[in-house]
C-alpha positions as CSV (number, residue, x, y, z in Angstrom):
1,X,-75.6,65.9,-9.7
2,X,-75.6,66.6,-6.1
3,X,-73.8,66.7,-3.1
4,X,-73.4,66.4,0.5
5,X,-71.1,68.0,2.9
6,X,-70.7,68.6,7.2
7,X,-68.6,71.7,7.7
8,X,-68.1,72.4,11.5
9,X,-67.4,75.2,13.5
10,X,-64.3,74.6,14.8
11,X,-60.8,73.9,12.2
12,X,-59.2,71.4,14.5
13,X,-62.5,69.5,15.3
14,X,-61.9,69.1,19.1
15,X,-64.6,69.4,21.8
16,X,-64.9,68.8,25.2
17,X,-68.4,66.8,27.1
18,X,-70.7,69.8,27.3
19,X,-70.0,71.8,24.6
20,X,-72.5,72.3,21.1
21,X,-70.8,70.5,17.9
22,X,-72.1,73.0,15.8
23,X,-71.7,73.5,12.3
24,X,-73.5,73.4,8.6
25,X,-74.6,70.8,6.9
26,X,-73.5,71.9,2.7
27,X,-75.9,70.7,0.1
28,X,-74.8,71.5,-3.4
29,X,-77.3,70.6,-6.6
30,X,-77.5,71.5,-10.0
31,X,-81.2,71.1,-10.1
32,X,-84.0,71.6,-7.4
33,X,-83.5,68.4,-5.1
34,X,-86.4,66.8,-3.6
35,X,-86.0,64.7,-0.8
36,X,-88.0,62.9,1.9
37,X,-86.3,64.1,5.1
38,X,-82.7,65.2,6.7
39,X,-81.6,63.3,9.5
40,X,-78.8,64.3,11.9
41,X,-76.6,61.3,13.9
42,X,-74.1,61.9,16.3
43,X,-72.0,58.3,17.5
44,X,-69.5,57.6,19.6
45,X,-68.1,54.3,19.8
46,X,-65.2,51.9,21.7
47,X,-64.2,49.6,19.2
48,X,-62.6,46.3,20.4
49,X,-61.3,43.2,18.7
50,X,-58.4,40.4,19.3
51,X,-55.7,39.4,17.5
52,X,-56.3,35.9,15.4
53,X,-53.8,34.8,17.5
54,X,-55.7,34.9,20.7
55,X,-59.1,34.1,19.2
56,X,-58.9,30.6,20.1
57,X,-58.3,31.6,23.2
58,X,-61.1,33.9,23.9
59,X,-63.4,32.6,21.5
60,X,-66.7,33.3,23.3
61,X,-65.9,36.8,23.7
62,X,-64.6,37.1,20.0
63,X,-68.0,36.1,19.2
64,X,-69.8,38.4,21.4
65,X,-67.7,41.4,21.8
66,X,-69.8,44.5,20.1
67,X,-69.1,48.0,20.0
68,X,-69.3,49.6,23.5
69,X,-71.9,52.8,22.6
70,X,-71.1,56.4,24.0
71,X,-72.9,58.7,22.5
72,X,-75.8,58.3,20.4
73,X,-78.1,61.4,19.3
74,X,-80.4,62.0,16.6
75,X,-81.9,65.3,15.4
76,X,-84.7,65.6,12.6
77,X,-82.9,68.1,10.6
78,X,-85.9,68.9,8.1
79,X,-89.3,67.1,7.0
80,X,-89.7,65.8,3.7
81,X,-89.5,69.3,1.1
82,X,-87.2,70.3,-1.8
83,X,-84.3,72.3,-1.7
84,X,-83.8,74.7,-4.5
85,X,-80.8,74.2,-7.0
86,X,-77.4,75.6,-5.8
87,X,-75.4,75.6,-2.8
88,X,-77.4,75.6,0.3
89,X,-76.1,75.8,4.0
90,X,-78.2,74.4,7.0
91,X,-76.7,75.1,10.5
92,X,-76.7,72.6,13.3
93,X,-75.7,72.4,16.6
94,X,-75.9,68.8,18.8
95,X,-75.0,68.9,22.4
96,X,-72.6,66.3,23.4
97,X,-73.6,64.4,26.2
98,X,-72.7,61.1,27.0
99,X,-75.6,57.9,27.0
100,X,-77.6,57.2,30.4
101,X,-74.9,55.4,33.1
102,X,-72.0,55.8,30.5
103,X,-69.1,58.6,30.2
104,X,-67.1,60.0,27.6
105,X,-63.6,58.7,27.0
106,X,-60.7,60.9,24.7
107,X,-60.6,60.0,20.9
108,X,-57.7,57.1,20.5
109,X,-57.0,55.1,17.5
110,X,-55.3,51.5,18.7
111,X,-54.5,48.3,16.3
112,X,-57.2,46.7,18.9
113,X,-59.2,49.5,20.8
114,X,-60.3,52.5,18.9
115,X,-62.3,55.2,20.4
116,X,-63.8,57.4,17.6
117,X,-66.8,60.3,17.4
118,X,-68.4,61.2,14.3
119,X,-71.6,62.6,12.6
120,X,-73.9,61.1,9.9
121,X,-76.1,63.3,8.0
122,X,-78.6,61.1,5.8
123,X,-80.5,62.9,2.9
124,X,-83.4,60.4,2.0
125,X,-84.6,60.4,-1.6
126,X,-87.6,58.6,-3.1
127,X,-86.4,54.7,-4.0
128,X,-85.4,56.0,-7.9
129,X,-82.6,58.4,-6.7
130,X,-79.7,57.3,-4.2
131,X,-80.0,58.9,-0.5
132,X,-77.1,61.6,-0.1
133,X,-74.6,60.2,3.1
134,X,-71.5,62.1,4.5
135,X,-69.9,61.3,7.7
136,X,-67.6,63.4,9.9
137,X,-65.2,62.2,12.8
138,X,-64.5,64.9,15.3
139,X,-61.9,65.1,18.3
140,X,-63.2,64.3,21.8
141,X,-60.7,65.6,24.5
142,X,-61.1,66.1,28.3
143,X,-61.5,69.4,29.9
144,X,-58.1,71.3,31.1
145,X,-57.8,69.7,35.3
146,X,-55.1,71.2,37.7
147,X,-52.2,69.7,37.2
148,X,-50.7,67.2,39.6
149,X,-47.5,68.0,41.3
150,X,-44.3,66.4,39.2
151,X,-43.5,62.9,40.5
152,X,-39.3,63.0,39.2
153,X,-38.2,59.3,39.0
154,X,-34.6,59.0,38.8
155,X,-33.1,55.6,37.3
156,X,-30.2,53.6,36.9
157,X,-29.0,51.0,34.2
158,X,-27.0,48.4,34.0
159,X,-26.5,44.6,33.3
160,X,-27.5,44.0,36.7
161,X,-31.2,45.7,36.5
162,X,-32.2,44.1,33.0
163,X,-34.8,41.5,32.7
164,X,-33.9,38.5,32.2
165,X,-29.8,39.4,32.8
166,X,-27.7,38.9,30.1
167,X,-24.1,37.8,30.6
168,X,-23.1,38.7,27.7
169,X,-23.7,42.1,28.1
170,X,-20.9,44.7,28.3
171,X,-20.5,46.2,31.6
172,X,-21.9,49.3,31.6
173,X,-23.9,52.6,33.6
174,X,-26.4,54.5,32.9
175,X,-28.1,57.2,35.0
176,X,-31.3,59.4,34.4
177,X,-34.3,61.2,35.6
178,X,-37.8,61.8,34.7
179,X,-39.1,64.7,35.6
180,X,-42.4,62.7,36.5
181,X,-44.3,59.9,36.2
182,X,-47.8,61.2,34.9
183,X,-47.6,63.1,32.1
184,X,-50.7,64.5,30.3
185,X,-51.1,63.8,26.8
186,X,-51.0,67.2,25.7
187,X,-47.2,67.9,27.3
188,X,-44.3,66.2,26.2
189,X,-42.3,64.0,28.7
190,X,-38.9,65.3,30.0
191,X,-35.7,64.3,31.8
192,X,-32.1,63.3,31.2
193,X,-29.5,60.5,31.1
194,X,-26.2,60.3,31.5
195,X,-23.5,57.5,30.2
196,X,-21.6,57.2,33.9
197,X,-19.1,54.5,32.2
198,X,-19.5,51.9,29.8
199,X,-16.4,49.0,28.4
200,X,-17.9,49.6,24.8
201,X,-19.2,52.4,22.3
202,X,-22.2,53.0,22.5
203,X,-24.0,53.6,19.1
204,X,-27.1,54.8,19.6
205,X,-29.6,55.9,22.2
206,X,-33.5,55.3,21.8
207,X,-37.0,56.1,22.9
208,X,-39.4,54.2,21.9
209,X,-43.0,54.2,23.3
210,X,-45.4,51.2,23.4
211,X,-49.4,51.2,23.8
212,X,-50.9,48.4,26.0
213,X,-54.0,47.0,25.0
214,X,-56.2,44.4,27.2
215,X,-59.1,43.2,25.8
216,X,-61.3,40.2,27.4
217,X,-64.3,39.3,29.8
218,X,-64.5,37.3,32.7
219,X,-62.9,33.7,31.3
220,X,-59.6,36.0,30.3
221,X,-58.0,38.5,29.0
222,X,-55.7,39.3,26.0
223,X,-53.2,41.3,26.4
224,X,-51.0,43.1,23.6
225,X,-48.3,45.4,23.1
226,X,-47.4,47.8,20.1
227,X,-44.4,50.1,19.5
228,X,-46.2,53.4,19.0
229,X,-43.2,55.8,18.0
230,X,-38.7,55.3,18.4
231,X,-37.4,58.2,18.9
232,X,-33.5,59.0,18.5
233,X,-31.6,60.8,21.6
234,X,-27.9,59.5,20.8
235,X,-25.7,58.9,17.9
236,X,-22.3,57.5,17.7
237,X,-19.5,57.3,20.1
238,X,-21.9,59.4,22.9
239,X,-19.2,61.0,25.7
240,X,-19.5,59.9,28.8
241,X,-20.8,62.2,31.7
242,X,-22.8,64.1,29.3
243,X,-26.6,64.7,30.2
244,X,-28.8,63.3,27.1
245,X,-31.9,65.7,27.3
246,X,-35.0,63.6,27.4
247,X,-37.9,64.9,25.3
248,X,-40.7,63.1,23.4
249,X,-44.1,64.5,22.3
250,X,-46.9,62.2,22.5
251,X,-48.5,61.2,19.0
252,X,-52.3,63.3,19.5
253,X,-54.5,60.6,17.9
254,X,-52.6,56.9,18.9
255,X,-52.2,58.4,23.1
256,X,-54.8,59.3,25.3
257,X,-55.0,59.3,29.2
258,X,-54.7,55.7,31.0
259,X,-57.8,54.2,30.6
260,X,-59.0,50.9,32.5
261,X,-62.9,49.3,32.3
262,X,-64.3,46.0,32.5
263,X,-63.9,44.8,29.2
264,X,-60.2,47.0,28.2
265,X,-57.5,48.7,29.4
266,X,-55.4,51.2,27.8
267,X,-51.9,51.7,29.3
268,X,-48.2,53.4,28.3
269,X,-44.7,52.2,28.2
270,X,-41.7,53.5,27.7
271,X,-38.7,51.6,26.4
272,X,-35.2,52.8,26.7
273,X,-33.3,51.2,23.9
274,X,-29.0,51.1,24.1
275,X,-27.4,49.8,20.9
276,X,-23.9,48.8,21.3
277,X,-21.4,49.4,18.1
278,X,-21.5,45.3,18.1
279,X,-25.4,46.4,17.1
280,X,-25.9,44.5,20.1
281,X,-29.1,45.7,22.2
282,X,-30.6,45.8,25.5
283,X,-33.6,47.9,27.0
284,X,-34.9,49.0,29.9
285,X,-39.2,49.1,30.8
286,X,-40.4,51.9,32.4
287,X,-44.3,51.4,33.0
């Protein structure tokens, strides 16, 4: 019985364009294990695909859309030998660099886009013994930048600023600030609100933060949106005049940085959702 392992260097499995993905490659046997050559495969892919609901919409690009190829790098680990029973450990180390005219986006796992990295080691074996496969995703993240200065936004809700307006909705205020509009991915986002007056209680406060995906060509685009994570910032009968601290953490693998290309874009949302003790609700978009 044998098998087949990729063990690399680095516990979390992050790396930035430039840096060696370096590691072993773990080949356990209880016997001596011939083989016909160990190949190395690094990939990196954009994944895209629509919803059934706008394939008949975009149905020549349904049919043609194919993975968009970042990375793609193969290394002849060893010729055809044998490798003797027990556990033997073979390092690598694979620059990453991105393909000829294309660049290296973050790791980011959509329900339509998916960005993912990975390596496939393949030991072949003569056609009366099964080839040994094992595949590893790693993290791609971009190097640290200087940070832009904070762009605070301060906002106001009220029946009056939601889209579409609602009559029916109790008069109330609501005032806030964020303590800026680009946040990277790796800080959480911060601010306040404040309940300035409202006729009714007020049963809860929420967060909730939505992913935009576009996929399409030329003849369209399709465009969808998915709640990513709610979070909680009020309970009950909230006192008025009270500044709410703002504070959500972005979820590492389902947010990366704003991405858009010819063929997808990857944008952010943010939702502020007010639930009335009616369990009536309203919220407010912040793009």
């Amino acid at each position: 019985m044998s098998s087949l392992e990729i063990k690399l260097k680095k516990v979390d499995k992050v790396y930035q364009e430039g840096e060696k993905v370096s590691g072993v490659i773990v080949i356990n046997s209880n016997s001596d294990l011939k083989h016909d050559g160990i190949t190395l495969i690094m990939e990196g892919y954009v994944n895209l695909q629509l919803s059934s609901k706008n394939v008949g919409i975009l149905e020549a690009f349904y049919n043609s859309v194919k993975p968009i190829q970042l990375v793609s790098v193969t290394c002849e680990v060893s010729g055809p030998g044998r490798i003797p029973a027990g556990c033997t450990q073979i390092p690598f180390e694979v620059p990453l660099q991105p393909k000829q005219n294309r660049e290296l986006y973050e790791t980011y796992h959509g329900v339509f886009i998916n960005i993912t990295y990975c390596l496939k080691c393949d030991v072949k074996r003569s056609f009366l013994s099964k080839d040994l496969q094992k595949t590893q995703q790693f993290l791609v993240q971009y190097a640290s930048k200087a940070v832009d200065p904070p762009r605070p936004v301060s906002f106001s809700i009220s029946p009056a600023s939601l889209t579409p307006n609602n009559a029916n909705v109790p008069n109330f205020l609501i005032k806030g600030k964020f303590d800026s509009t680009r946040c990277s991915v790796s800080s959480p986002l911060t601010g306040y609100l404040s309940i300035e007056h409202c006729e009714v209680a007020i049963k809860s406060i929420e967060l909730q933060l939505v992913r935009v995906e576009t996929c399409g060509c030329a003849e369209g685009y399709a465009r969808e949106a998915t709640e990513i994570q709610n979070i909680q910032i009020g309970d009950g009968n909230i006192p008025h005049n009270t500044e709410i601290p703002i504070y959500m953490i972005f979820p590492r693998l389902f947010t990366c940085p704003s991405l858009i290309k010819v063929n997808f874009k990857i944008e952010f949302e943010l939702n502020i959702v007010i639930v009335f003790e009616d369990d009536h609700l309203v919220s407010e978009n912040f793009p």
